[in-house]
N, C-alpha and C positions, 0 to 999 in steps of 0.2 A: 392656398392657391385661389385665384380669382377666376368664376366662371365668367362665360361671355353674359350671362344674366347679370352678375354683378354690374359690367361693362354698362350694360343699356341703362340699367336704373341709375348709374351717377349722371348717365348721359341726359337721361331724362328730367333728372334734378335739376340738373345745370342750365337746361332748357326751361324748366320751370321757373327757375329764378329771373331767366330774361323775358318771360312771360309768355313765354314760345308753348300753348296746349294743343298739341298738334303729335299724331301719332308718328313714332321713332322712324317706322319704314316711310313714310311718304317723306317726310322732316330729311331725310340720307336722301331720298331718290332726287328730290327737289335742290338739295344743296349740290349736289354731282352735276345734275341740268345746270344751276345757274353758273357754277363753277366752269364746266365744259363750253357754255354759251357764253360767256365773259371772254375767256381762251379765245372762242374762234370770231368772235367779233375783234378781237385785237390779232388777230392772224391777218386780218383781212383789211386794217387798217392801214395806211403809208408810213413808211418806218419812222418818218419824222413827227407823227402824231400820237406814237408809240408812250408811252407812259413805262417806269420800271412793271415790272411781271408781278411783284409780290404789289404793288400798290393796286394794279387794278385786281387780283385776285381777293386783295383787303376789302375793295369797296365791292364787289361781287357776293363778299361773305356777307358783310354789314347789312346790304339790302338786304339778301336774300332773308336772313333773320329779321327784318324789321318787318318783309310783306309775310312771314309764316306767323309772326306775334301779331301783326295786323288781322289776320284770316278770319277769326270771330266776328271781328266790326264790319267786316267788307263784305261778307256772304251775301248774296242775294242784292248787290247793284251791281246795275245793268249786264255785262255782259262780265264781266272781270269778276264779280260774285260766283257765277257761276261755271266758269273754271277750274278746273283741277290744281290741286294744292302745288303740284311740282310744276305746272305750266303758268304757273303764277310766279312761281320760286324762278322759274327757267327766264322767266320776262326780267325778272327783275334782275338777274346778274348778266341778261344782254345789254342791258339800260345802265347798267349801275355806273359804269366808270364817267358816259356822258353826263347822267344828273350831276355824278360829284363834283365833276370838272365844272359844271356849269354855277352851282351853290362856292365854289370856292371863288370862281373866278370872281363874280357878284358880290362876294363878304367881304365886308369892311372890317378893320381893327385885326383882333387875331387870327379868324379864319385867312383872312389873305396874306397875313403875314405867313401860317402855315403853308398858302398853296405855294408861294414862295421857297419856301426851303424844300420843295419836296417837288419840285419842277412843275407845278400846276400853272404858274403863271403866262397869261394871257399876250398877245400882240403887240398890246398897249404897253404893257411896261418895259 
């Protein structure tokens, strides 16, 4: 039978492998925040600017994972350095859905070919 101990260290592995060294508990509280903050920025969005739920929940996760594996390098500039690990996390999954949409919208070749099939695409086309 598998303890909740077990649980954390595959957890922890698995975050190790995506480069993520960042303690378990702050790593949960931060992903909930950016998770939760992702949510209510698209609660509050106009329905027609609405993106599917599991996409912007996708790009909420990705970030939030990319500013906790970033945390190392960023400590101590300017004001974002020195910020708490989940209100870093929590920025980045309020932000996440607009940077995506914004880097898709801008990519040429296969990125916009992607933002295309997956409703990203822009005014213009």
């Amino acid at each position: 039978m598998s303890t909740g101990m077990d649980l954390n260290g595959w957890a922890a592995v698995v975050l190790l492998a995506f480069g993520v060294a960042v303690p378990m508990p702050a790593f949960g509280g931060g992903m909930l925040l950016a998770l939760g903050c992702c949510y209510a920025v698209r609660a509050f969005s106009p329905v027609e600017a609405r993106r599917a739920l599991g996409l912007s929940l996708f790009a909420a996760i990705l970030a939030a994972m990319l500013t906790a594996g970033l945390r190392e390098n960023t400590v101590g500039i300017w004001v974002w350095g020195h910020l708490p690990l989940q209100v870093q996390m929590a920025a980045a999954g309020m932000t996440s859905q607009a940077a995506f949409e914004l880097v898709a919208l801008r990519g040429k070749g296969a990125l916009g070919k992607l933002a295309d099939k997956v409703g990203l695409s822009g005014p213009d086309k």
